[in-house]
SELUM-67806 format. One record per atom (N, C-alpha, C): residue number from 1; chain; atom name; x, y, z. Coordinates in pm, 1 decimal. Example, Ala and Ser with C-alpha at 12.3 -4.5 7.8 and 13.67 -1.06 7.14 Angstrom:
BEGIN
<1,"A","N",<1319.0,-569.0,780.0>>
<1,"A","CA",<1230.0,-450.0,780.0>>
<1,"A","C",<1320.0,-330.0,780.0>>
<2,"A","N",<1285.0,-225.0,708.0>>
<2,"A","CA",<1367.0,-106.0,714.0>>
<2,"A","C",<1290.0,3.0,787.0>>
END
This chain:
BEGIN
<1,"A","N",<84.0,-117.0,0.0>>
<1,"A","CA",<0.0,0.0,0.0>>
<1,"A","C",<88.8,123.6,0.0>>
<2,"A","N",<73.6,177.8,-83.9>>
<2,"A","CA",<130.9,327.4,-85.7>>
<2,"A","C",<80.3,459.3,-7.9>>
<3,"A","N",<123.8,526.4,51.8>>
<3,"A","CA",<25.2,633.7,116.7>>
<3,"A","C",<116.0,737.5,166.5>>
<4,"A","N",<9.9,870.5,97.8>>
<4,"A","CA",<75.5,977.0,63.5>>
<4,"A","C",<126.1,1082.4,222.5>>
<5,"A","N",<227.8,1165.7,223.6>>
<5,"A","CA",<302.1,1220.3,377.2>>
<5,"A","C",<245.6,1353.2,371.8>>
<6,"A","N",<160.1,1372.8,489.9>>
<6,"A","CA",<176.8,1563.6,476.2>>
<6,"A","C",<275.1,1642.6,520.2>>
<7,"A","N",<273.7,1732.9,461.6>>
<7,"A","CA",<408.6,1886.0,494.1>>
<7,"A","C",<395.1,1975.4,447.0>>
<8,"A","N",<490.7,2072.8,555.3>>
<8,"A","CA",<476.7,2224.8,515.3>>
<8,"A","C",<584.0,2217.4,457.6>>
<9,"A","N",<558.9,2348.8,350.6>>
<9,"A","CA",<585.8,2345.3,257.4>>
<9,"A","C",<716.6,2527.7,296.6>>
<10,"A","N",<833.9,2519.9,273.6>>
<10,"A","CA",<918.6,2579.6,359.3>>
<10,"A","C",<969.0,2696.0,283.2>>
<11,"A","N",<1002.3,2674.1,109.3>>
<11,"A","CA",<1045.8,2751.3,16.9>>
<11,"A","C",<1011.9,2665.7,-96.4>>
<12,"A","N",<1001.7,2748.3,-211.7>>
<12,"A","CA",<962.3,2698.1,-383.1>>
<12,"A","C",<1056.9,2795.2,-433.9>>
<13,"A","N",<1152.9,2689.0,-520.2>>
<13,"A","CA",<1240.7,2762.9,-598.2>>
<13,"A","C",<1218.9,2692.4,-775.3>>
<14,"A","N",<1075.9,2729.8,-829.7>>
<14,"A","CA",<1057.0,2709.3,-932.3>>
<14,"A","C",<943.3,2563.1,-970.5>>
<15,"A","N",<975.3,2444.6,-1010.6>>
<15,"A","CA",<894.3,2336.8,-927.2>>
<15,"A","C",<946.6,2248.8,-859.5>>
<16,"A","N",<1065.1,2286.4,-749.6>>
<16,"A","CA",<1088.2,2184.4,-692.1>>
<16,"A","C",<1047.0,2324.1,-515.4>>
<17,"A","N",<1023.0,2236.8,-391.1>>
<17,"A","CA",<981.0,2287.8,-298.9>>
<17,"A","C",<1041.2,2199.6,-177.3>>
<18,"A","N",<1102.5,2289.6,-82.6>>
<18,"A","CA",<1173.7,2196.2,50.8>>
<18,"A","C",<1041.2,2222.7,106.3>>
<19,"A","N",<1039.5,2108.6,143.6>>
<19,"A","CA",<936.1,2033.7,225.1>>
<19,"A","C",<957.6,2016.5,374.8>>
<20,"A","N",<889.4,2076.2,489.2>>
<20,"A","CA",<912.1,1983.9,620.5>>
<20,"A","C",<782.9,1888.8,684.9>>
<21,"A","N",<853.9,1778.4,693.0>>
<21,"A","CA",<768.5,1655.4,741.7>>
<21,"A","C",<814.7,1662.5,902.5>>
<22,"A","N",<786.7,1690.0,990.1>>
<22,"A","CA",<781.5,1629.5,1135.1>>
<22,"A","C",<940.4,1679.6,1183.5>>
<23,"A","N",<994.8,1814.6,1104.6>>
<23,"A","CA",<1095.3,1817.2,1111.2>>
<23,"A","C",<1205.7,1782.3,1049.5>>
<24,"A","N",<1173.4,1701.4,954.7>>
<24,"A","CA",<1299.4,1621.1,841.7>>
<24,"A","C",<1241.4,1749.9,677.7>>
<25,"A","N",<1350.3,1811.3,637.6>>
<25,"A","CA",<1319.2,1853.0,538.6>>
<25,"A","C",<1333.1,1771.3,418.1>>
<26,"A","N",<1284.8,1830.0,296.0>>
<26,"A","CA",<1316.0,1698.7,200.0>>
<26,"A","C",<1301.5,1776.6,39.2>>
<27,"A","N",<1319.8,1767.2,-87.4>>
<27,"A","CA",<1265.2,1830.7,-197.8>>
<27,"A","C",<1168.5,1765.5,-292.6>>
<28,"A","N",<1075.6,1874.1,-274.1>>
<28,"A","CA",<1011.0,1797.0,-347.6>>
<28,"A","C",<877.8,1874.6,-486.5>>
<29,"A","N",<904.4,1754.3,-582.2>>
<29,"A","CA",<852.8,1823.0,-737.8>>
<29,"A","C",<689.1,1857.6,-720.3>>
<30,"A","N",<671.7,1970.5,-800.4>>
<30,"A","CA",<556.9,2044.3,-791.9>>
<30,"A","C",<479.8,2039.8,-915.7>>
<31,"A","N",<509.0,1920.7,-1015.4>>
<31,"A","CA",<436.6,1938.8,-1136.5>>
<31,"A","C",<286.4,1850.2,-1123.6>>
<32,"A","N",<272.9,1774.8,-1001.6>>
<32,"A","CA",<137.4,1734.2,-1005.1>>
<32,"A","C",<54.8,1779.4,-901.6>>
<33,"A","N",<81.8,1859.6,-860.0>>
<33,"A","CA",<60.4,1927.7,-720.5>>
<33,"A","C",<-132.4,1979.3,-823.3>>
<34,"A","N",<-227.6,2011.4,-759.1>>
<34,"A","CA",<-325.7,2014.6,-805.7>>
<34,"A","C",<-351.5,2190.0,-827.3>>
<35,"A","N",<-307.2,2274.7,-772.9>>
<35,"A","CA",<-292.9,2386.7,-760.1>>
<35,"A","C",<-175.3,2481.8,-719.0>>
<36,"A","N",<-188.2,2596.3,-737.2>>
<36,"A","CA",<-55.4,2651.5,-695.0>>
<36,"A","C",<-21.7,2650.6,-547.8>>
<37,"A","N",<94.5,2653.2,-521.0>>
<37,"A","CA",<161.2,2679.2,-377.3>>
<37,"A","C",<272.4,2778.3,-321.4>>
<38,"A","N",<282.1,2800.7,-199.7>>
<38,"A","CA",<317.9,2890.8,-144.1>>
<38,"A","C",<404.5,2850.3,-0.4>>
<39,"A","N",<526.5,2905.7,21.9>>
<39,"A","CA",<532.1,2863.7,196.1>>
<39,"A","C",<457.3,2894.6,253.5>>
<40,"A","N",<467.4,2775.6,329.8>>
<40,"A","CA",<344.9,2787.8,464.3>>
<40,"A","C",<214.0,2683.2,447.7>>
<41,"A","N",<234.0,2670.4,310.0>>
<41,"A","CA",<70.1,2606.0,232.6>>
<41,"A","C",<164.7,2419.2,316.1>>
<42,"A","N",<39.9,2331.4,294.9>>
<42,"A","CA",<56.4,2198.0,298.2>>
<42,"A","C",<51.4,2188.5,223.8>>
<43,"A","N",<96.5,1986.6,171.9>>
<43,"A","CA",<87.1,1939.1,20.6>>
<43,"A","C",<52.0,1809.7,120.8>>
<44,"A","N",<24.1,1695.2,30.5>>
<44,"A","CA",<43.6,1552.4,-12.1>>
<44,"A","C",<159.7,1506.8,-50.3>>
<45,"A","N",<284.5,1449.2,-33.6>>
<45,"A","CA",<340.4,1356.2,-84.6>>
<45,"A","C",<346.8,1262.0,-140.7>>
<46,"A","N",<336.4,1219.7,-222.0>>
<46,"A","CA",<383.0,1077.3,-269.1>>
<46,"A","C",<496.6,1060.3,-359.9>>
<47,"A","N",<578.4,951.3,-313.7>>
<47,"A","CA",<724.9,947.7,-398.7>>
<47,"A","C",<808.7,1118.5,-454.7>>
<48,"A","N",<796.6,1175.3,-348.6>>
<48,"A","CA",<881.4,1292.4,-377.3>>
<48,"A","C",<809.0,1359.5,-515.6>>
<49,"A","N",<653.2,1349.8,-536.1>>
<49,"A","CA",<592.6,1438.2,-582.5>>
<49,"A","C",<468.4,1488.5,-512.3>>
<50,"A","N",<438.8,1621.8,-488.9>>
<50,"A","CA",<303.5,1704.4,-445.1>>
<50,"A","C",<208.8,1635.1,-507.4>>
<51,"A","N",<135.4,1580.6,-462.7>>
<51,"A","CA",<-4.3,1581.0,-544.8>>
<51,"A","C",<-127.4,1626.3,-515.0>>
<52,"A","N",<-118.9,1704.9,-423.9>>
<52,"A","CA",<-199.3,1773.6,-407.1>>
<52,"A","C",<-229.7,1880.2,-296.2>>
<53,"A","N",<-257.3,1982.3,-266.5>>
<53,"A","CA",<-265.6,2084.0,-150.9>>
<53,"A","C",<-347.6,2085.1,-57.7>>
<54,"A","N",<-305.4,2108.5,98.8>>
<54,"A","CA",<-404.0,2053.6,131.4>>
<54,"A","C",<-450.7,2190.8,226.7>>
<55,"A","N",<-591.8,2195.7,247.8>>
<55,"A","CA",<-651.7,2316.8,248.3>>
<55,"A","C",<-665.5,2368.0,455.1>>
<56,"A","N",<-600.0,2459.5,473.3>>
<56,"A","CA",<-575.5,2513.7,535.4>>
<56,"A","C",<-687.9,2442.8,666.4>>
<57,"A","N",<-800.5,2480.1,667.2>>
<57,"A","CA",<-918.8,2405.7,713.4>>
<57,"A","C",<-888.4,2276.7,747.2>>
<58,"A","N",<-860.2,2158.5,655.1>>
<58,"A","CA",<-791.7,2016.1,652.6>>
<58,"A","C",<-722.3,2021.4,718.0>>
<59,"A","N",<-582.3,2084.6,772.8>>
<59,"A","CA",<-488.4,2043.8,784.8>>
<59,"A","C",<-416.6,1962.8,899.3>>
<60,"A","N",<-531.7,2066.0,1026.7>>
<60,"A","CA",<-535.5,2021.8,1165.6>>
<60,"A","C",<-561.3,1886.1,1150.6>>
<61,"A","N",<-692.3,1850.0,1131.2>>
<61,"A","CA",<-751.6,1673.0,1172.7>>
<61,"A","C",<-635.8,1615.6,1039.0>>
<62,"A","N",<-593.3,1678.5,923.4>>
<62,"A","CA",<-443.2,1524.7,863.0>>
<62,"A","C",<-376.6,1548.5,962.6>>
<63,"A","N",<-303.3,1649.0,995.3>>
<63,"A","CA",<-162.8,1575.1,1090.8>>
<63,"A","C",<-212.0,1538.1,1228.7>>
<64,"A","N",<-312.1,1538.1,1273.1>>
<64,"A","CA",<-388.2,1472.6,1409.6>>
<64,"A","C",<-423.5,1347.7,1357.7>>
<65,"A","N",<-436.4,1280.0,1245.3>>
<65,"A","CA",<-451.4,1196.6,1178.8>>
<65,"A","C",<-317.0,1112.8,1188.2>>
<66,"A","N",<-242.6,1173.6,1132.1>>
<66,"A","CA",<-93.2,1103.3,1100.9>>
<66,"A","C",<-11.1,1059.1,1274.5>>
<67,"A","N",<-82.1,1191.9,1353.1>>
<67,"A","CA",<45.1,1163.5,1423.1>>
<67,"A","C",<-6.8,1027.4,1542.6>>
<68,"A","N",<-138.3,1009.7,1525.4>>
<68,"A","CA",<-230.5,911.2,1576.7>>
<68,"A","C",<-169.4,786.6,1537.2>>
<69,"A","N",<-158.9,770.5,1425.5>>
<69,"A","CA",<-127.4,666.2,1318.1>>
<69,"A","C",<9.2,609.4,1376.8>>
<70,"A","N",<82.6,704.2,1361.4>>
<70,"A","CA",<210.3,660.1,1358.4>>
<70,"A","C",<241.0,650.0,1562.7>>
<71,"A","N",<216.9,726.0,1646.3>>
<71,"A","CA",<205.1,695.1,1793.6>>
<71,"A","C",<162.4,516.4,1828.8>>
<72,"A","N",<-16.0,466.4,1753.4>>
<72,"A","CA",<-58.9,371.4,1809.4>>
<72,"A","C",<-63.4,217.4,1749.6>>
<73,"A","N",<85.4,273.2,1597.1>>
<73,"A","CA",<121.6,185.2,1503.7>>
<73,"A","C",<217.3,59.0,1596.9>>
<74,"A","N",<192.8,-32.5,1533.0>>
<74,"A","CA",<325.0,-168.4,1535.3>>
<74,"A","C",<410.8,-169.2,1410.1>>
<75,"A","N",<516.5,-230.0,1483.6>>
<75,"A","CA",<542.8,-246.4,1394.9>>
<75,"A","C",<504.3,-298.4,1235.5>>
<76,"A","N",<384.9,-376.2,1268.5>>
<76,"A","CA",<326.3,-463.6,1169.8>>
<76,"A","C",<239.3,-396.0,1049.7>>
<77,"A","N",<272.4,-261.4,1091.3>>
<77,"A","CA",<111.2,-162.7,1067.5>>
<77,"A","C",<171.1,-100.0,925.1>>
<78,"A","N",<126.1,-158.3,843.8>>
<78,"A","CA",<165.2,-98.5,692.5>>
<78,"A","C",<126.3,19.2,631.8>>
<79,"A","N",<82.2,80.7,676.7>>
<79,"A","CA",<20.5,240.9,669.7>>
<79,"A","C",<148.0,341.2,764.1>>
<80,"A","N",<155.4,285.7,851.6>>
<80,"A","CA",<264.4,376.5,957.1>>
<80,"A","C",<420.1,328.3,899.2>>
<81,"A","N",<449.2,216.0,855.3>>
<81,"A","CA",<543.5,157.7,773.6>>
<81,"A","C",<590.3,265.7,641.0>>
<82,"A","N",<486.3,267.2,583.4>>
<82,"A","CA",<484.7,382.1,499.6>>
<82,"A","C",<541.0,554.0,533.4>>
<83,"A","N",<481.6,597.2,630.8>>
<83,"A","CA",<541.2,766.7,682.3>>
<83,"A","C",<662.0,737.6,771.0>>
<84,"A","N",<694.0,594.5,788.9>>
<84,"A","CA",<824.2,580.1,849.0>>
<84,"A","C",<898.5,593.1,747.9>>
<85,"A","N",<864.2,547.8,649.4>>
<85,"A","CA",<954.9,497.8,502.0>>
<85,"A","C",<1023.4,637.4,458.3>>
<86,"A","N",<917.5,716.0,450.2>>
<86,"A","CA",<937.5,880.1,369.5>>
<86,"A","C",<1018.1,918.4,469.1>>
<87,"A","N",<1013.3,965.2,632.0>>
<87,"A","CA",<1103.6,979.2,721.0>>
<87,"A","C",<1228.4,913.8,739.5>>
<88,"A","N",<1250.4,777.2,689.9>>
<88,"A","CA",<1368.6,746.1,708.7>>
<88,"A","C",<1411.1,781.5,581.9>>
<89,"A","N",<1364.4,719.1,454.1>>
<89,"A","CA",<1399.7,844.9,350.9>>
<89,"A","C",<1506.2,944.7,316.6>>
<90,"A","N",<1444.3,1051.7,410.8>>
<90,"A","CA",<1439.6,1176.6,381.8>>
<90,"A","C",<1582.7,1197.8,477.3>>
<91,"A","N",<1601.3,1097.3,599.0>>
<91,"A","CA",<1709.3,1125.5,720.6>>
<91,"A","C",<1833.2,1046.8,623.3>>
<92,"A","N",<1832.2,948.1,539.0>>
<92,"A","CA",<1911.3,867.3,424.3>>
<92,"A","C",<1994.3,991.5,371.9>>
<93,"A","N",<1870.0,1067.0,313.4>>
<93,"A","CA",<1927.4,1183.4,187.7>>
<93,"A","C",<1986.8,1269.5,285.0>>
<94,"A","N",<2015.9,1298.2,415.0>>
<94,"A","CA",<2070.7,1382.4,471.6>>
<94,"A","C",<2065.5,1498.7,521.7>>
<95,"A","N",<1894.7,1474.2,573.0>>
<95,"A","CA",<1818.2,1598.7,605.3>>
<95,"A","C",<1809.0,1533.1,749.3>>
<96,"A","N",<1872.6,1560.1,845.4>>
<96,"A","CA",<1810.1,1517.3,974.0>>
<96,"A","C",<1709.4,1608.3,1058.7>>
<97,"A","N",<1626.9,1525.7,1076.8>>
<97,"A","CA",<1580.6,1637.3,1189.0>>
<97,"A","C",<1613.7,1733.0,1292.2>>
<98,"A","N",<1551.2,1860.0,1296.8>>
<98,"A","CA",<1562.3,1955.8,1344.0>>
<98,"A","C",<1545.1,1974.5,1503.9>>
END
């Protein structure tokens, strides 16, 4: 199962955008992103592309969402497996957390 990471969105230098996830920054492409963006705005992740923005309103209950997920996950839990994946990821490429 694939499943997409939320983040703020930190700087856009054209279509690529540093991204912060939970503190790990990361870059990421803006050509499927569904609308325009801005720092400060959220996105969707998937595979180091935006796919979509996520609306200011939303944003509270996704990352109350995520951080649920990933707190009351096992290891076994293939959804939390997943935003571990993008986080370890992102600490690989040499963005450690802040």
């Amino acid at each position: 199962m694939c499943l997409g990471v939320p983040g703020r969105i930190v700087s856009v230098e054209g279509l690529v955008a540093t991204v912060d996830f939970w503190g790990v920054q990361r870059q990421v492409r803006l050509e499927l992103v569904d609308e325009p963006v801005q720092p400060g705005d959220y996105i969707l992740n998937h595979v180091g592309f935006a796919i979509r923005r996520i609306h200011e309103e939303d944003i509270e209950g996704t990352l109350e969402l995520y951080e649920q997920l990933l707190k009351a996950s096992g290891e076994d839990d293939l959804m939390a497996a997943d935003v571990r994946g993008e986080l370890d990821a992102a600490r690989e490429q040499g963005r450690e957390p802040r």
